[in-house]
Each structure stands twice: as structure tokens, then as C-alpha cells.
N, C-alpha and C positions, 0 to 999 in steps of 0.2 A: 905290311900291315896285317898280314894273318895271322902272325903271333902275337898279337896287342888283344890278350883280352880284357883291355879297359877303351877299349874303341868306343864301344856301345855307352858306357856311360858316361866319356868324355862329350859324345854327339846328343846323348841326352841334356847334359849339363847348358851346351852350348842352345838349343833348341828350344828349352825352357827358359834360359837365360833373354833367348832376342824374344821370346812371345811377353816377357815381364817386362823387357825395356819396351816395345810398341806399346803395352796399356800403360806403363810409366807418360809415357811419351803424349797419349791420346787424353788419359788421366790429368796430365799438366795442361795440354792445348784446349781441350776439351770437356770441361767439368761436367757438363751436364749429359756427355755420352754415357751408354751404359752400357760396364764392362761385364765381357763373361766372368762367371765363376771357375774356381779351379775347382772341379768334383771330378768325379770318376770318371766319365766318357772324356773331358779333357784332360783328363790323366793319361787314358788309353790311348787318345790320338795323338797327343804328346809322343811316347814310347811308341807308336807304330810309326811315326814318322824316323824317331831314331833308328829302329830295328830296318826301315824298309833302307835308308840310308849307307845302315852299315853292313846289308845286302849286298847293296852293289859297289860301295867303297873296298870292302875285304871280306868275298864271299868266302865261306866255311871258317870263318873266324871262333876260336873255340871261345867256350863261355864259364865263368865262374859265377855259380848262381849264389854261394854265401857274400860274394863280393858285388854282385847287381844289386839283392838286396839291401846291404848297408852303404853302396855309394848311391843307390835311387833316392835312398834314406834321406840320406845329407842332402842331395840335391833337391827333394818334393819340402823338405824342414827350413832349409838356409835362405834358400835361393828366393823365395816369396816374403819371408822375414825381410830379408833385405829390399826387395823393392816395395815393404809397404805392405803387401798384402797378408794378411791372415797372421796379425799379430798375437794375437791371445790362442788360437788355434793350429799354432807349427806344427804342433806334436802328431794333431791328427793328420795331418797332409803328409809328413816324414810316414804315420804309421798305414795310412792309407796306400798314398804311393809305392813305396816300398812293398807292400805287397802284390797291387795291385801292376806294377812292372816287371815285377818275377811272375808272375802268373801269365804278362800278357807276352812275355820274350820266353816261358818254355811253350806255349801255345801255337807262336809265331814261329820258332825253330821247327815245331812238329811240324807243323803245315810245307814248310818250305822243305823239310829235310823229304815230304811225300812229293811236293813239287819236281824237286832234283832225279828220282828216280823214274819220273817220264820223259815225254815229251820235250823239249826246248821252248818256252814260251815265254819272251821278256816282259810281258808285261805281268805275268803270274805273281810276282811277290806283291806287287802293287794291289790288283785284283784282290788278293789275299789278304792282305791288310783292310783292306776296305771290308771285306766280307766277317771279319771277324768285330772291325768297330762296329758294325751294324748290329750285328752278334751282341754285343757291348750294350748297344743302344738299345734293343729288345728287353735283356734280364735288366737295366735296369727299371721299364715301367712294370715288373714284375717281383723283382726282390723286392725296392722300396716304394 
């Protein structure tokens, strides 16, 4: 699995794919629950979950950042289309996402790639995801 650099966006695909079919699911059971949005911090938790995944699935897996891009693309554009959500607005969740998990997997490699050259700490990618969603979650009552 350490030559597969589409790992990351295969566990993205898949990740995003079961969080769409739960609010399908809850959506159908449950009309009058209310669902989260897909905006930016659930974009980034989204992709940290992938990244911390494909951590420990196939550490030092290398990465194609022209290719995370355009299949985060596909998968923040299609994948919500299809279950429903965010019909008149793909384009921006393809152009959002897409950026915003290129930004948040070279941010996540930097961290880990400093990680790896200490100490031995398993729960450090974990720790480190979290610390950057949080990160996430401060700039955005700040940017918008």
C-alpha cells in the first residue's frame, strides 16, 4: 500500500461517501432532524479523518498534490450532487474542497513529516489532526 498514491483519495471518497449516506439515512427516518452543513471545518474533518487513516493504513505513502486536487474536486462536486445535497451549488463545494484538502494534507504531511523525526508517539498523528481542526475552527470566526 505504500506505492498507491491514490490511497488518500480513495479513503476520502469512501469517508465522505458513508457521512452522505448517514444524513441520507437520517434525512429519510427523520425529517425534521437537522443536518449539518458541508462547509469548511466539515470539509477539514472530513480530510483529517482520511489523512490520519492513511497514516497508519500506509505510512510514508507518497503524494500527488496535482492529483489530490482534482480527485478531492470530483469527490466534494459529485458525491453530494448525488446524495441530494447541494444541488445548485456543486461547483462551489468541488472548488472549495478541492482546495481546501490540498491545503489541509500538505499542512498534515508537514506536521507528521516533524512528528517522525522525534520521539515515537502513537497517538501524535491523531493529537495532530485534532490540533490543526481546531486551528481550522479558530480562522474560521476570523476570516469570515
Amino acid at each position: 500500500m505504500k506505492n498507491n498514491s491514490f490511497l488518500l483519495n480513495t479513503l476520502l471518497a469512501g469517508i465522505l461517501g458513508l457521512a452522505l449516506l448517514i444524513c441520507v439515512l437520517v434525512r429519510t427516518f427523520l425529517p425534521g432532524a437537522v443536518l449539518p452543513v458541508l462547509n469548511i471545518p466539515a470539509m477539514t474533518g472530513l480530510c483529517l479523518i482520511a489523512l490520519t487513516a492513511e497514516f497508519y493504513l500506509a505510512p510514508g505513502a507518497k503524494r500527488c498534490y496535482p492529483c489530490i486536487f482534482l480527485f478531492s474536486a470530483a469527490t466534494f462536486g459529485l458525491l453530494p450532487l448525488a446524495a441530494g445535497f447541494g444541488a445548485g451549488n456543486w461547483w462551489k463545494l468541488a472548488l472549495v474542497g478541492s482546495v481546501v484538502c490540498t491545503t489541509v494534507t500538505w499542512l498534515y504531511t508537514s506536521m507528521v513529516g516533524r512528528i517522525a523525526s522525534g520521539s515515537k508517539a502513537k497517538a501524535a498523528p491523531v493529537l495532530s489532526a485534532l490540533g490543526l481542526y481546531l486551528a481550522v475552527q479558530c480562522f474560521m470566526g476570523i476570516l469570515l
